[in-house]
VOGU-3710 file (C-alpha; in Angstrom, 3 decimals, decimal comma):
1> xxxxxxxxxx> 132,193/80,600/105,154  133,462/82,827/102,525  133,776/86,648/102,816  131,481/88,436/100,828  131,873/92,359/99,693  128,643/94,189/98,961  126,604/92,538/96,761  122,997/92,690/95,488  119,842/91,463/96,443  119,175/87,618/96,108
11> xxxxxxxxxx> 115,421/88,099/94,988  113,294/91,460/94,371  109,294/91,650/94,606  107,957/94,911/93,117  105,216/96,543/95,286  102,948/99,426/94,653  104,176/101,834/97,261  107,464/102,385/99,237  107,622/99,726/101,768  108,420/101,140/105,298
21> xxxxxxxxxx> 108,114/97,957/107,712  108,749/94,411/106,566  107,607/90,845/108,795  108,250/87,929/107,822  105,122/85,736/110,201  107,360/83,916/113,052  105,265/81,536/113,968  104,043/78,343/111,870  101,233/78,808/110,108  100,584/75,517/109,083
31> xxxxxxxxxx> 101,436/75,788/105,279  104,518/75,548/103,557  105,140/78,635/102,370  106,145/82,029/104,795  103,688/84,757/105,565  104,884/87,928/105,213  103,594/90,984/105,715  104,772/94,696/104,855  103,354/98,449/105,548  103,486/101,364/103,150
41> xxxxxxxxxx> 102,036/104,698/103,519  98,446/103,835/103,665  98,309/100,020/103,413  99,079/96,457/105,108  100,203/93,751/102,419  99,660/90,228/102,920  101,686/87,669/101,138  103,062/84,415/100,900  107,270/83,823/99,573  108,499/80,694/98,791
51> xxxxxxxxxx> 112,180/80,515/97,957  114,359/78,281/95,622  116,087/77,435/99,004  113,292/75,310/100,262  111,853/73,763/97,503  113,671/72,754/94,453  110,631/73,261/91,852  110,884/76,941/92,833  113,183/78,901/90,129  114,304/81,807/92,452
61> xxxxxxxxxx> 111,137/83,320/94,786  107,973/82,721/94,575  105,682/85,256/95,662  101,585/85,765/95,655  99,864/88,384/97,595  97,381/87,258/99,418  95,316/90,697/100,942  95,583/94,666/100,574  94,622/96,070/104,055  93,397/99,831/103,752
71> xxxxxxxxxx> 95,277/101,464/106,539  94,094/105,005/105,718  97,829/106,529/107,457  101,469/105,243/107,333  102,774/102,326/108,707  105,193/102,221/111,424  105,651/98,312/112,507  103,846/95,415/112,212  103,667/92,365/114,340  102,265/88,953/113,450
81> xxxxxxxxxx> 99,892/87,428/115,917  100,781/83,283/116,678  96,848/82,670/116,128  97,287/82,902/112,227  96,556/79,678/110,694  96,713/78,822/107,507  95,537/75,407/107,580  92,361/75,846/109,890  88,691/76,643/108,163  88,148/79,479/107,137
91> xxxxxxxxxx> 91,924/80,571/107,410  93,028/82,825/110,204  95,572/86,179/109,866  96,076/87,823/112,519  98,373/90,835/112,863  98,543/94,466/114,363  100,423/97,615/113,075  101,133/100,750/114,623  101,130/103,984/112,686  101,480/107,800/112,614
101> xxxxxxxxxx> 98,427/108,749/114,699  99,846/106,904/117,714  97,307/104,203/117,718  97,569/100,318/117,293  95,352/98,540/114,628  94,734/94,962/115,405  93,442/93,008/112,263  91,720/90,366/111,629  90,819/88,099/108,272  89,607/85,105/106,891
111> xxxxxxxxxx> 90,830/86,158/103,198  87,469/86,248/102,503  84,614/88,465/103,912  85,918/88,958/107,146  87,979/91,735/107,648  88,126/93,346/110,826  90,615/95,460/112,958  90,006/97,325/116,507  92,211/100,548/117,677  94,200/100,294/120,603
121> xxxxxxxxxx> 93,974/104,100/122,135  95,966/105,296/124,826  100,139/106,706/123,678  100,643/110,112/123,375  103,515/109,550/121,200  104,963/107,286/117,980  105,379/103,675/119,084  108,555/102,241/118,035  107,674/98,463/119,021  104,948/95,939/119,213
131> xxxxxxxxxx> 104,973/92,186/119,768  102,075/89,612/120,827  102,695/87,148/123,736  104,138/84,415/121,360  102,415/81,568/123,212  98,577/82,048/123,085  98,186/85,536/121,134  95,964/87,286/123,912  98,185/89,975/124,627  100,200/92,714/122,787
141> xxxxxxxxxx> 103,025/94,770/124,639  104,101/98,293/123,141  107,056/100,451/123,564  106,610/104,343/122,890  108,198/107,619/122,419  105,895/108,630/125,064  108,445/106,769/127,657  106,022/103,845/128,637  105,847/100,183/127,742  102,290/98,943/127,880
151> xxxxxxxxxx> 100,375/95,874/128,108  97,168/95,528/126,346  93,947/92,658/125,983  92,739/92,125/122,725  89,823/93,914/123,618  91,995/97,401/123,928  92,170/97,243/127,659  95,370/98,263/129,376  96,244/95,407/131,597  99,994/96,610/132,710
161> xxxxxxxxxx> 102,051/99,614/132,263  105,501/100,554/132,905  107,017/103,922/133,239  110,729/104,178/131,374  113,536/106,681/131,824  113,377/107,767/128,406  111,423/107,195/125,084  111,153/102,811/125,065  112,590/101,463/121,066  112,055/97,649/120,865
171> xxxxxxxxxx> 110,098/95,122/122,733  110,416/91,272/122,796  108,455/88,455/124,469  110,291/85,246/126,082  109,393/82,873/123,722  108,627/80,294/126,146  108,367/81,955/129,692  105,796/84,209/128,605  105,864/86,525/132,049  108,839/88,012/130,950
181> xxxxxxxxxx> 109,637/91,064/128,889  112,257/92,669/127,203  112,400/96,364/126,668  114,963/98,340/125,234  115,472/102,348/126,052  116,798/105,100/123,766  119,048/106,121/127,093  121,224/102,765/126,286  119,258/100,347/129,141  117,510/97,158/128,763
191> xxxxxxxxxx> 115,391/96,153/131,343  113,710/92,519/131,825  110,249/92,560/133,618  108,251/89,997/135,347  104,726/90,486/134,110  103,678/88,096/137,198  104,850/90,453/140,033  105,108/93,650/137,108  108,453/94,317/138,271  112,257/94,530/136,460
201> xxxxxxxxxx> 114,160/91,906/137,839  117,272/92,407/135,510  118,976/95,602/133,119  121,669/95,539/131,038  123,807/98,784/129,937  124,834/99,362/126,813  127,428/102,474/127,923  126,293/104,535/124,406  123,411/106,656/123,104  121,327/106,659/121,131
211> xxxxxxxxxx> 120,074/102,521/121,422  117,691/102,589/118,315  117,283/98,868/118,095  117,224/95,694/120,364  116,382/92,016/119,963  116,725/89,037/121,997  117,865/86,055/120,618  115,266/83,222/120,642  117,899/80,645/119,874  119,272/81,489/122,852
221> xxxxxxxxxx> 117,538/83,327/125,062  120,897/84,217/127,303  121,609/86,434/124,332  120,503/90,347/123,689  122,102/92,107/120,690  121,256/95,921/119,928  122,689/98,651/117,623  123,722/101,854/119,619  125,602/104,764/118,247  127,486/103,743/115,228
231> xxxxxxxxxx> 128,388/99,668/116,740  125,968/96,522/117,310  126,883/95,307/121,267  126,344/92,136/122,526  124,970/90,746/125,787  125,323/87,671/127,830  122,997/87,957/130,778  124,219/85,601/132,523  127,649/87,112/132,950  127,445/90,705/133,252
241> xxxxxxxxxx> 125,077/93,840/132,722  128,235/95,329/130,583  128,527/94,421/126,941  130,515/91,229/126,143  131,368/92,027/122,478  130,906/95,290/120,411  132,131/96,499/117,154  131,343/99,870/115,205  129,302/99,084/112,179  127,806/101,710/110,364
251> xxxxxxxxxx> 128,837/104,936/109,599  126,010/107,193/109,810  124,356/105,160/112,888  123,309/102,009/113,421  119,279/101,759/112,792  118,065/97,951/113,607  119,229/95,035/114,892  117,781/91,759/114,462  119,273/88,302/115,173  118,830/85,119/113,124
261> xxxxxxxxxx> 115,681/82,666/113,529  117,929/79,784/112,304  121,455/80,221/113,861  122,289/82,072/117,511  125,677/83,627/115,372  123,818/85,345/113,177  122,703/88,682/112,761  121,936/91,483/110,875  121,970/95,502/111,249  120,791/98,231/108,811
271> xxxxxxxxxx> 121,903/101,891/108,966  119,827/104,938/108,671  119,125/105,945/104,991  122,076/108,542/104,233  121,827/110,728/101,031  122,118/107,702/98,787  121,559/104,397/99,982  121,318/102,517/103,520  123,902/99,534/104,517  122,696/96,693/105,073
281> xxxxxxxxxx> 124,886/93,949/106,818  124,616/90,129/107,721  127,193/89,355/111,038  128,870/86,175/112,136  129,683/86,505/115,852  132,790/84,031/114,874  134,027/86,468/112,225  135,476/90,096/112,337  134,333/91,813/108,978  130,149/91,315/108,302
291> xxxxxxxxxx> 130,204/88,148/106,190  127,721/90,042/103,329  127,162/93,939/102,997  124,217/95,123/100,973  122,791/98,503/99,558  119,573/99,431/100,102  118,080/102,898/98,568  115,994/104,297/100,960  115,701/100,357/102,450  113,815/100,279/105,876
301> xxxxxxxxxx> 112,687/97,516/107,884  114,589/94,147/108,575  113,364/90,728/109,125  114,771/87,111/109,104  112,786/83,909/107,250  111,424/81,608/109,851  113,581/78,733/108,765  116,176/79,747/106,275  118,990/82,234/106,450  116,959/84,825/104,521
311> xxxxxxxxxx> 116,501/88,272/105,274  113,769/90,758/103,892  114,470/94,380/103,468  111,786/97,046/102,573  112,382/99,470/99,519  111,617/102,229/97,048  108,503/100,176/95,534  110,241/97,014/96,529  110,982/94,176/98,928  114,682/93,014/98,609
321> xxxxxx> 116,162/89,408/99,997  119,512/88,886/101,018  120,247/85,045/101,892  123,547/83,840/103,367  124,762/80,558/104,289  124,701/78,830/107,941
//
């Protein structure tokens, strides 16, 4: 694998607004192409990439957007629900968002005449992190400013919630046992929970403040990475509560963390916007330096392509895609 100094964006896609969150859909949606979603100040995009990677017909990226959601305040993340289906009839999409007015939007659409979305009330702060239970799609879990991580129905009833230590940043589902949870706190702890018995069985520490980002790595679920401070840490859970690896990355602090779909060595981090441009960097838990650096102005957001080493970053009127190699 060859070491790569900054560089520029693979592929850009021009969009009408700065893009704040970017989601690439997770889950298979029975087409070929990858759903992908991103949130600007008022509006939810829906649209479908294809890349040159996947399918040799394809000069570069190929990208059609499929709906404009009205979303009447700014987007703060976005989460794909594993009920979108692309090849059922009429076609399913199924997402929710949370935004500045503290509230969660959960949408629904056939790409035709039905397009619906109920509010989830109930945080009295922003909410950093939302995910669906990855197996049947009934359930969303959120992570909040106001120090809670909450459980909610489809229906906007609260069905669990947990009280943190300090304001909760990321939140990930098991992506098989689907009773446990993964919350990460701005006070450097990540705590497991059994939704069964709605109990933590397990934290980790990551011995620095502020932890703005955390992800668990659904390659291998014995895996947690997070960006704290200026360094991305490492976990093995099976070993120790105590990081096994860390390394300073960014400068002007670390901002997200995400790990690879593809390949359980690979991640990337982003740094907060400074006065010109945010880093962007793709890791190699086998190498020292980041194996590509990237410049984003303004960039926020970070996700990674279902099945290729692609990641999508959000810009100044633009989404920007970084690929690397296995």
């Amino acid at each position: 694998m060859k070491q790569d100094a900054t560089r520029n964006a693979a592929y850009t896609v021009d969009c009408e607004d700065y893009v704040h969150v970017v989601e690439f859909n997770p889950f298979e949606s029975g087409d070929s192409g990858n759903l992908i979603a991103y949130g600007g100040n008022n509006y939810v995009v829906i649209g479908m990439c294809n890349f040159q990677e996947e399918e040799a017909d394809i000069e570069g990226i190929q990208y059609r957007t499929l709906r404009t959601f009205h979303h009447g305040v700014r987007v703060d993340v976005i989460a794909w629900s594993p009920e979108t289906r692309l090849d059922s009839l009429p076609p399913v999409i199924k997402f929710c968002t949370s935004a500045a007015d503290m509230k969660i939007r959960v949408f629904t659409s056939d790409l035709q005449d039905k397009n619906e979305y109920k509010v989830l009330e109930g945080h009295s702060d922003f909410i950093n992190g939302l995910v669906f239970d990855p197996r049947e799609g009934q359930s969303i879990a959120s992570v909040s400013d106001d120090h809670t991580c909450r459980i909610w129905s489809l229906e906007g009833i609260q069905t669990a919630q947990f009280v943190l230590n300090s304001p909760g940043m990321s939140v990930c589902w098991h992506p098989e046992e689907t009773s446990k949870l993964m919350v990460a706190e701005k006070n450097g702890t990540i705590r497991f929970y059994d939704l069964t018995a709605n109990q933590a069985i397990l934290s980790l520490e990551s011995e620095q403040m502020p932890l703005m980002s955390a992800h668990w790595c659904f390659k291998n679920t014995l895996k947690v990475g997070a960006v704290a401070g200026n360094d991305w840490i490492i976990w093995d859970i099976t070993q120790s509560s105590y990081p096994r690896e860390k390394r300073p990355v960014h400068i002007d602090r670390a901002c997200l963390f995400r790990w690879s779909t593809v390949n359980e060595y690979l991640f990337a981090t982003t740094g907060y916007p400074g006065k010109m441009a945010s880093q962007f960097q793709i890791h190699h838990l086998g190498h020292p330096q980041p194996i590509l650096t990237g410049s984003v102005a303004v960039g926020s957001g970070l996700s990674w392509h279902r099945t290729l080493p692609l990641c999508a970053i959000g810009g100044d009127h633009k989404l920007l895609f970084w690929v690397t190699e296995m």
